[in-house]
FIKOLZA-1660 file (N, C-alpha, C; in steps of 0.1 Angstrom, whole numbers, plus 5000, padded with zeros to 4 digits):
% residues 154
   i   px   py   pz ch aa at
   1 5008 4988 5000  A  X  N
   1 5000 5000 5000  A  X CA
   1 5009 5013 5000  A  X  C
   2 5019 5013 5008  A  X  N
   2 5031 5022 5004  A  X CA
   2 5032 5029 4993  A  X  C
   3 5038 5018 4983  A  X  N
   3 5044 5023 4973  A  X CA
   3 5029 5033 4961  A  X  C
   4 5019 5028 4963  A  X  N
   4 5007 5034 4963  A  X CA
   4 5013 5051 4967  A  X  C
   5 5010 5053 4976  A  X  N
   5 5009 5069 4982  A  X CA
   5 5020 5074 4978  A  X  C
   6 5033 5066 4976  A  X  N
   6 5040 5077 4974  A  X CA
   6 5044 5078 4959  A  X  C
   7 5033 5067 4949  A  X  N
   7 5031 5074 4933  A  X CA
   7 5025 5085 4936  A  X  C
   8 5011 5082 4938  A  X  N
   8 5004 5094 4941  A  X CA
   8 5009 5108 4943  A  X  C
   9 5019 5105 4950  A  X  N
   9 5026 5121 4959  A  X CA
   9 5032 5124 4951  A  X  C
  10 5042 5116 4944  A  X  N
  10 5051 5119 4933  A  X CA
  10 5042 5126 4919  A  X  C
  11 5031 5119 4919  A  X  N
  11 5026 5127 4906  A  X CA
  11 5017 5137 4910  A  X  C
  12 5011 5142 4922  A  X  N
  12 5009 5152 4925  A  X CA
  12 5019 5170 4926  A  X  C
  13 5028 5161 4925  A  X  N
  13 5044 5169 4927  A  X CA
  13 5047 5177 4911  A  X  C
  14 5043 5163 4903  A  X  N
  14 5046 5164 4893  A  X CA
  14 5041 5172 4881  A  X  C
  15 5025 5169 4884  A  X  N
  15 5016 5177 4881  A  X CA
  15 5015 5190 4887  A  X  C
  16 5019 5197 4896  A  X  N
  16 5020 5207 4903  A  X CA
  16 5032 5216 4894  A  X  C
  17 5042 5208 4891  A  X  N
  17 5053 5213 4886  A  X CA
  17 5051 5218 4876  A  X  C
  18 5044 5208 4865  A  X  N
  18 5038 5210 4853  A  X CA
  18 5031 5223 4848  A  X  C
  19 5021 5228 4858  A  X  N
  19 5005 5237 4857  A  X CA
  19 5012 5254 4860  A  X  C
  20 5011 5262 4852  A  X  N
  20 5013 5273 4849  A  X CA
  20 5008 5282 4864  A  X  C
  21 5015 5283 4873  A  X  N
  21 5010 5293 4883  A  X CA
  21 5007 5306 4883  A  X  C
  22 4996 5311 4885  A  X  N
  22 4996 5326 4889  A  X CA
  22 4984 5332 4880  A  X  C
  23 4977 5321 4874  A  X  N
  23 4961 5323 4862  A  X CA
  23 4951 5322 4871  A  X  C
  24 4936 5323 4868  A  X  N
  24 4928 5325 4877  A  X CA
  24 4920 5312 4869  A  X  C
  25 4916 5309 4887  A  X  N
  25 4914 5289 4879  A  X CA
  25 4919 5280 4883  A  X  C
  26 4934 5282 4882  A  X  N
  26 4941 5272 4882  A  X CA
  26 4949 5269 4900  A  X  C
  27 4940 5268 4907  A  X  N
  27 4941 5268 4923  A  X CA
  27 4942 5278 4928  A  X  C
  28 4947 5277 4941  A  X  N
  28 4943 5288 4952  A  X CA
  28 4950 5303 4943  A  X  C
  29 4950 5313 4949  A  X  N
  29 4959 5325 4945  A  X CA
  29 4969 5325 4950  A  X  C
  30 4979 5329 4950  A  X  N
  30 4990 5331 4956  A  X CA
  30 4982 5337 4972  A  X  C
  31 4989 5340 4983  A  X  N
  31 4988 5347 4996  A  X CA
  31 4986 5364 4993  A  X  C
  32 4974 5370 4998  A  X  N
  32 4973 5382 4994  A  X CA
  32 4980 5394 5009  A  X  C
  33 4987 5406 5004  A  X  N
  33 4989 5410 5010  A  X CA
  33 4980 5423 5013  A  X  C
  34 4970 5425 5025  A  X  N
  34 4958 5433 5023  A  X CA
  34 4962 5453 5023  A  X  C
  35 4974 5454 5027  A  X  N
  35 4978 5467 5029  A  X CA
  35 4978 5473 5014  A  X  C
  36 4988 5463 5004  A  X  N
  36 4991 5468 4991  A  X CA
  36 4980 5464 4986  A  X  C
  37 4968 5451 4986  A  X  N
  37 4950 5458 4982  A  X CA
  37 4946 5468 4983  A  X  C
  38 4947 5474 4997  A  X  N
  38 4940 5492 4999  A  X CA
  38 4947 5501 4988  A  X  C
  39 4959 5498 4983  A  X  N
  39 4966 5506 4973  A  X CA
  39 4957 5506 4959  A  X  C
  40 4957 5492 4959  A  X  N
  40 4950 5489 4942  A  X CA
  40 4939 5492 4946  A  X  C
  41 4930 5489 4959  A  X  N
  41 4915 5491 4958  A  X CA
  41 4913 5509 4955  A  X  C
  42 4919 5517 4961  A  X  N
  42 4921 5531 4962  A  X CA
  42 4924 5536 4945  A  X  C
  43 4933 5528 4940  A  X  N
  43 4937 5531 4926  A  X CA
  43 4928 5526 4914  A  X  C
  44 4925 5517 4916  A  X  N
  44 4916 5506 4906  A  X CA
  44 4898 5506 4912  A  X  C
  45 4896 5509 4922  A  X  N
  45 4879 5505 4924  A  X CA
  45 4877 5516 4925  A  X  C
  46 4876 5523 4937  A  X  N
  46 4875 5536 4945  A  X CA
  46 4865 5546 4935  A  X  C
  47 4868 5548 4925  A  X  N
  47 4860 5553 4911  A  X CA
  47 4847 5549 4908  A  X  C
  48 4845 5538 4907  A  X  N
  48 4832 5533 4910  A  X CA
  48 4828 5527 4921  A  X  C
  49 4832 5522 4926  A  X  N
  49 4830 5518 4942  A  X CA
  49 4831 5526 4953  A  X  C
  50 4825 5520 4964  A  X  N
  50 4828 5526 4978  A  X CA
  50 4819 5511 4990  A  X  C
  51 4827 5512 5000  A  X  N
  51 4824 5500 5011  A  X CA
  51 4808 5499 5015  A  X  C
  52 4803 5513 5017  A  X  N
  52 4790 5516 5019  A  X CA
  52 4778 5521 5013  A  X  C
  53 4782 5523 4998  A  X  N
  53 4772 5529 4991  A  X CA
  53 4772 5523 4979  A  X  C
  54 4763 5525 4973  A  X  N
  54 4766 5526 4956  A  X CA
  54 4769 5534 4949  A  X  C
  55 4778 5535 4941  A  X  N
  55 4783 5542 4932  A  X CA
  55 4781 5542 4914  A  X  C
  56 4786 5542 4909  A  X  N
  56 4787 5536 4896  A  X CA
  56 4788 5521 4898  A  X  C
  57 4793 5515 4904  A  X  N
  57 4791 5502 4911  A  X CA
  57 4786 5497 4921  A  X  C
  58 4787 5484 4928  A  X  N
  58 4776 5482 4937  A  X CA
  58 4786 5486 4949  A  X  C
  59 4775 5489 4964  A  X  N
  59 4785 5487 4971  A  X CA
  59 4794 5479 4976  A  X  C
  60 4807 5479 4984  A  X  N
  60 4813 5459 4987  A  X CA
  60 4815 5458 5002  A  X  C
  61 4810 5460 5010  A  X  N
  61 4806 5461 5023  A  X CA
  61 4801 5447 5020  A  X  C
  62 4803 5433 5026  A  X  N
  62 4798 5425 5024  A  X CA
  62 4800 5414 5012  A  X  C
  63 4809 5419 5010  A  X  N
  63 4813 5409 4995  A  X CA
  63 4814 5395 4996  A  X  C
  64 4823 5390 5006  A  X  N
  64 4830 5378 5007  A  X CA
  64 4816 5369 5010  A  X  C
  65 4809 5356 5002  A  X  N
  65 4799 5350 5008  A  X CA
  65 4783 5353 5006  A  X  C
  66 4783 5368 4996  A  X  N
  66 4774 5378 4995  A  X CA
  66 4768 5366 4978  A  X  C
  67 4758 5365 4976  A  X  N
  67 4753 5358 4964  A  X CA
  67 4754 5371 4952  A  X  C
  68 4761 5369 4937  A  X  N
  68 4765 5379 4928  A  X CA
  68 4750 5381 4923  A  X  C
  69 4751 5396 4920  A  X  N
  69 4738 5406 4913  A  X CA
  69 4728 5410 4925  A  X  C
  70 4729 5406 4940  A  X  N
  70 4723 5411 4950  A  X CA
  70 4723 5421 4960  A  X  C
  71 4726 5430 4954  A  X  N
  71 4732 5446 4965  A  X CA
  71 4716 5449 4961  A  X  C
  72 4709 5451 4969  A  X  N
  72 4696 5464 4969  A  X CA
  72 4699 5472 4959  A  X  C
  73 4689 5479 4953  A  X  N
  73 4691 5493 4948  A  X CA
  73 4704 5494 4937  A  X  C
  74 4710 5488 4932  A  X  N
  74 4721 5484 4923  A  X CA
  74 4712 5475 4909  A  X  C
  75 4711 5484 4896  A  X  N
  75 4708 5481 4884  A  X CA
  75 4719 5468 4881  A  X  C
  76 4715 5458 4884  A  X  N
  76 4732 5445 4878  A  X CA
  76 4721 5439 4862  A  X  C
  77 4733 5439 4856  A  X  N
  77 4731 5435 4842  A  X CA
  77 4722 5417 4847  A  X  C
  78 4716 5411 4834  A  X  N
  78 4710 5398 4838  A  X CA
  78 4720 5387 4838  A  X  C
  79 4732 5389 4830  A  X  N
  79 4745 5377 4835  A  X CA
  79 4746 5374 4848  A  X  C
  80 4749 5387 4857  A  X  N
  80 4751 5389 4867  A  X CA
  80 4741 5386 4879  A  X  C
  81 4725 5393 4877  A  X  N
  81 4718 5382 4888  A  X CA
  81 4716 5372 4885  A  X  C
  82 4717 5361 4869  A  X  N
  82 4716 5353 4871  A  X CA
  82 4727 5339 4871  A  X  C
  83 4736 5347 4876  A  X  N
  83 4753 5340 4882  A  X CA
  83 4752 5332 4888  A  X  C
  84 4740 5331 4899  A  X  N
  84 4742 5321 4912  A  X CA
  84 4751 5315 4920  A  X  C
  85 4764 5325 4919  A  X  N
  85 4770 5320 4929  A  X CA
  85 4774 5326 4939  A  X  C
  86 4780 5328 4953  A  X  N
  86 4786 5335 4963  A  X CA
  86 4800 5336 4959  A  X  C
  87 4802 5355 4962  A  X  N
  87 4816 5355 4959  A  X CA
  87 4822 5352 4974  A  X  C
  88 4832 5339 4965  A  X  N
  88 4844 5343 4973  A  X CA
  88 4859 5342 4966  A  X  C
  89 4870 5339 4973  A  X  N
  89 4883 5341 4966  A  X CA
  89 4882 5335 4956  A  X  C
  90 4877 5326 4949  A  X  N
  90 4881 5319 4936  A  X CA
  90 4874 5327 4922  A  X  C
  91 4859 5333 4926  A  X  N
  91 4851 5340 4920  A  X CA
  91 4858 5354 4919  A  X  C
  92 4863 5359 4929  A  X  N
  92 4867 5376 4929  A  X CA
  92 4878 5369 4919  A  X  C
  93 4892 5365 4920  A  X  N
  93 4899 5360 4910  A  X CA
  93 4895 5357 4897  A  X  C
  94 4887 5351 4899  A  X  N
  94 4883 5346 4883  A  X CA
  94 4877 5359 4877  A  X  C
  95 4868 5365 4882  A  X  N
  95 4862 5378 4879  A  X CA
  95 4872 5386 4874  A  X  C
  96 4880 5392 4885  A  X  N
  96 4888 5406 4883  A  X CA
  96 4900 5402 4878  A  X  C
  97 4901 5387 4872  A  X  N
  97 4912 5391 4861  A  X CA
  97 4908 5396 4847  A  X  C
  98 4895 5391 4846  A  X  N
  98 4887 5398 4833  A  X CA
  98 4873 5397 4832  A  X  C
  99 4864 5406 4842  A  X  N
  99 4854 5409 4842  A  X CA
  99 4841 5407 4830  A  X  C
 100 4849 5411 4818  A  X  N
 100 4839 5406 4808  A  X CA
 100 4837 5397 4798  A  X  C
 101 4853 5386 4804  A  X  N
 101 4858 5376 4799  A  X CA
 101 4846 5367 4807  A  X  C
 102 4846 5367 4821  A  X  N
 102 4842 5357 4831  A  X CA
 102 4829 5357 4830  A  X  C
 103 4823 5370 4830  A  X  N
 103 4805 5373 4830  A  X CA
 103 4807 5382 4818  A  X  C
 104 4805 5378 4805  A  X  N
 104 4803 5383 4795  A  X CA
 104 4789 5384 4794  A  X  C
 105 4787 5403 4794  A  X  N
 105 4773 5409 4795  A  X CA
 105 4777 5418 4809  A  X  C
 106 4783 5415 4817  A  X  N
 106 4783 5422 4829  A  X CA
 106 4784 5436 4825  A  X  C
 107 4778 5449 4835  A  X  N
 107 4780 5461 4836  A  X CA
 107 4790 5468 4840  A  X  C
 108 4802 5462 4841  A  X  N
 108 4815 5461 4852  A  X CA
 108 4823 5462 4842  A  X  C
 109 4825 5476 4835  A  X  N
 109 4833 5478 4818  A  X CA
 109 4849 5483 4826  A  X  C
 110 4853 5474 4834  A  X  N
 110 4869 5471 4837  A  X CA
 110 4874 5461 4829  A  X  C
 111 4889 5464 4826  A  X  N
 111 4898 5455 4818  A  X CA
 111 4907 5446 4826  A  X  C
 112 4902 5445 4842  A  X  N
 112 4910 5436 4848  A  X CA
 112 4924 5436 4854  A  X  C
 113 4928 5427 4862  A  X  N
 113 4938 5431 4870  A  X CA
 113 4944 5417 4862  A  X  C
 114 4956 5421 4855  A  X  N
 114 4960 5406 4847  A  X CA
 114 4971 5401 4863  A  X  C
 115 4976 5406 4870  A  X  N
 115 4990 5403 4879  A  X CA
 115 4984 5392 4891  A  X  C
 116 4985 5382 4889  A  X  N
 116 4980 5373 4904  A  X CA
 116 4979 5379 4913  A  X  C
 117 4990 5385 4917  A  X  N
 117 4994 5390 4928  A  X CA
 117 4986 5399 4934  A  X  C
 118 4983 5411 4925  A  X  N
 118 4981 5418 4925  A  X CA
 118 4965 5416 4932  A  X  C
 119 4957 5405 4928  A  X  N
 119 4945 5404 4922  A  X CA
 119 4941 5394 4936  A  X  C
 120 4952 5389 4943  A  X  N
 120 4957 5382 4956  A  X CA
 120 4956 5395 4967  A  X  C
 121 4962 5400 4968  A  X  N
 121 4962 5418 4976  A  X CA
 121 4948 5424 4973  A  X  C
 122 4943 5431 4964  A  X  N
 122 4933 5433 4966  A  X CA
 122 4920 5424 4969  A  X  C
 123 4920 5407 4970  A  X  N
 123 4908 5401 4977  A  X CA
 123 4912 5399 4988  A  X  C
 124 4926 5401 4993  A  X  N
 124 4928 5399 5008  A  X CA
 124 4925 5411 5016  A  X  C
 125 4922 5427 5011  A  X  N
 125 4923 5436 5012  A  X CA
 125 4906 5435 5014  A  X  C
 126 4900 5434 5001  A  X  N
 126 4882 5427 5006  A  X CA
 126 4877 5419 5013  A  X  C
 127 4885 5410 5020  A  X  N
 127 4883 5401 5028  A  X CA
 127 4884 5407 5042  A  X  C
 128 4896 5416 5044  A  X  N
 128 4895 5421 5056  A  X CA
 128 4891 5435 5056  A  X  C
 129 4891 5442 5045  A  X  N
 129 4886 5457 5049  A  X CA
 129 4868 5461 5052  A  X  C
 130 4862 5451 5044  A  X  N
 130 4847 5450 5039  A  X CA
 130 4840 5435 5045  A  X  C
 131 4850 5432 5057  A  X  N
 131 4841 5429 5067  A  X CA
 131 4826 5434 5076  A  X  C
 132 4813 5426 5071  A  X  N
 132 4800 5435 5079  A  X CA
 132 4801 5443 5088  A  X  C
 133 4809 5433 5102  A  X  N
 133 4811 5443 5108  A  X CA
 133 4816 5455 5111  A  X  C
 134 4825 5459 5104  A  X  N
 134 4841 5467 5098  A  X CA
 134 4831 5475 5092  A  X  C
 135 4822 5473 5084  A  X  N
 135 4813 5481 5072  A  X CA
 135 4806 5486 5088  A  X  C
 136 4791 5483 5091  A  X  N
 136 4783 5486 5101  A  X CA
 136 4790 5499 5107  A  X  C
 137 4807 5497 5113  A  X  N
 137 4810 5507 5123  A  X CA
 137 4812 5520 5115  A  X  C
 138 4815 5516 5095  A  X  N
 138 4822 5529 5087  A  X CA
 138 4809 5534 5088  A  X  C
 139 4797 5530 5084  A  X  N
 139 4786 5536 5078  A  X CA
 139 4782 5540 5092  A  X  C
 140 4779 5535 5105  A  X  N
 140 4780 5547 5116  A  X CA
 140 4785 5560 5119  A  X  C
 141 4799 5556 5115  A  X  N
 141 4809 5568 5115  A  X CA
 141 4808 5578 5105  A  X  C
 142 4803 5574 5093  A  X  N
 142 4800 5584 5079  A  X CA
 142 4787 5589 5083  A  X  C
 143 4776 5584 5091  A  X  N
 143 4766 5591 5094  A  X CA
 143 4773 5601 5106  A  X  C
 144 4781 5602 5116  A  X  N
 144 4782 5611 5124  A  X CA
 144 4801 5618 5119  A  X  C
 145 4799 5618 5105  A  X  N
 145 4808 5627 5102  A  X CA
 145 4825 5624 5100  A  X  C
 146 4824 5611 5106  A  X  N
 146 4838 5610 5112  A  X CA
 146 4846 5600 5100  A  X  C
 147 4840 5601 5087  A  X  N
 147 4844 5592 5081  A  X CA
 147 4847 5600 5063  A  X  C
 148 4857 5595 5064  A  X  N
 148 4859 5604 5044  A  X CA
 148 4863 5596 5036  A  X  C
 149 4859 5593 5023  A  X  N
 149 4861 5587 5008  A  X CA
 149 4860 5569 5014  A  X  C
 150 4850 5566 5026  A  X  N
 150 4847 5554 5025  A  X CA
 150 4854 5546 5035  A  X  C
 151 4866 5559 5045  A  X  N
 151 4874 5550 5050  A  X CA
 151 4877 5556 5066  A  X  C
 152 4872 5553 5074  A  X  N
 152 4875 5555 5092  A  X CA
 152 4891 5567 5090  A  X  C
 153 4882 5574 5095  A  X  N
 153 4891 5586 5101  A  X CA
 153 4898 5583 5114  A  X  C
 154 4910 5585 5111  A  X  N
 154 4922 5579 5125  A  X CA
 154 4929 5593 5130  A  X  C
% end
């Protein structure tokens, strides 16, 4: 039974070695780093987006686990409510490397973040900035003032 597992292991190795890293699809993403997200989210979303509102886009307060085409009050194209699935890291990946590659028809006229990495940082950046709860305290704070372009005043 041995020698069993460790073909297996070996051609898992092998096949690993094989598969082009850093495409969206093709396993996990690389490890996102969420500080250099806030960079790209600030540079690349920020325009149409914001955590608590809708904008030109929907809002992302709630992203991670949220079913796609479902923000209230947000016009989403019919690709998109009828997507059925919950985003998470594999979906935001596959999405934001090419938006109209993935959901062709979508309203979301971005050209994508081609860099893994990149695309790794900004969903680790959504995962922890646009936390419900994290949202709940901004959208308190923006109602009594204390909050600017979407983001807790320090």
């Amino acid at each position: 039974m041995r020698p069993v597992a460790v073909a297996f292991g070996a051609l898992g190795i092998a096949l690993a070695a094989a598969s082009p890293a850093g495409f969206a699809g093709d396993g996990a993403p690389p490890a996102g780093n969420p500080e250099h997200g806030k960079t790209i989210y600030t540079q690349e979303c920020k325009g149409c987006h914001a955590p608590n509102e809708t904008l030109v886009g929907p809002k992302h307060c709630g992203v991670f686990g949220r079913r796609a085409g479902t923000v209230p009050g947000y016009a989403y194209s019919d690709v998109m409510k009828e997507a059925g699935f919950l985003w998470d890291a594999k979906h935001l990946d596959d999405f934001l490397k090419s938006p109209i590659t993935y959901l062709n028809g979508t309203n979301m006229g971005y050209v994508g973040l081609d860099s893994a990495q990149d695309r790794a940082d900004l969903i680790a950046y959504l995962r922890q900035a646009m936390d419900p709860a994290l949202c709940a305290v901004t959208a308190r704070k923006a109602e009594s003032g204390q909050v600017t372009g979407g983001t807790l005043a320090r």
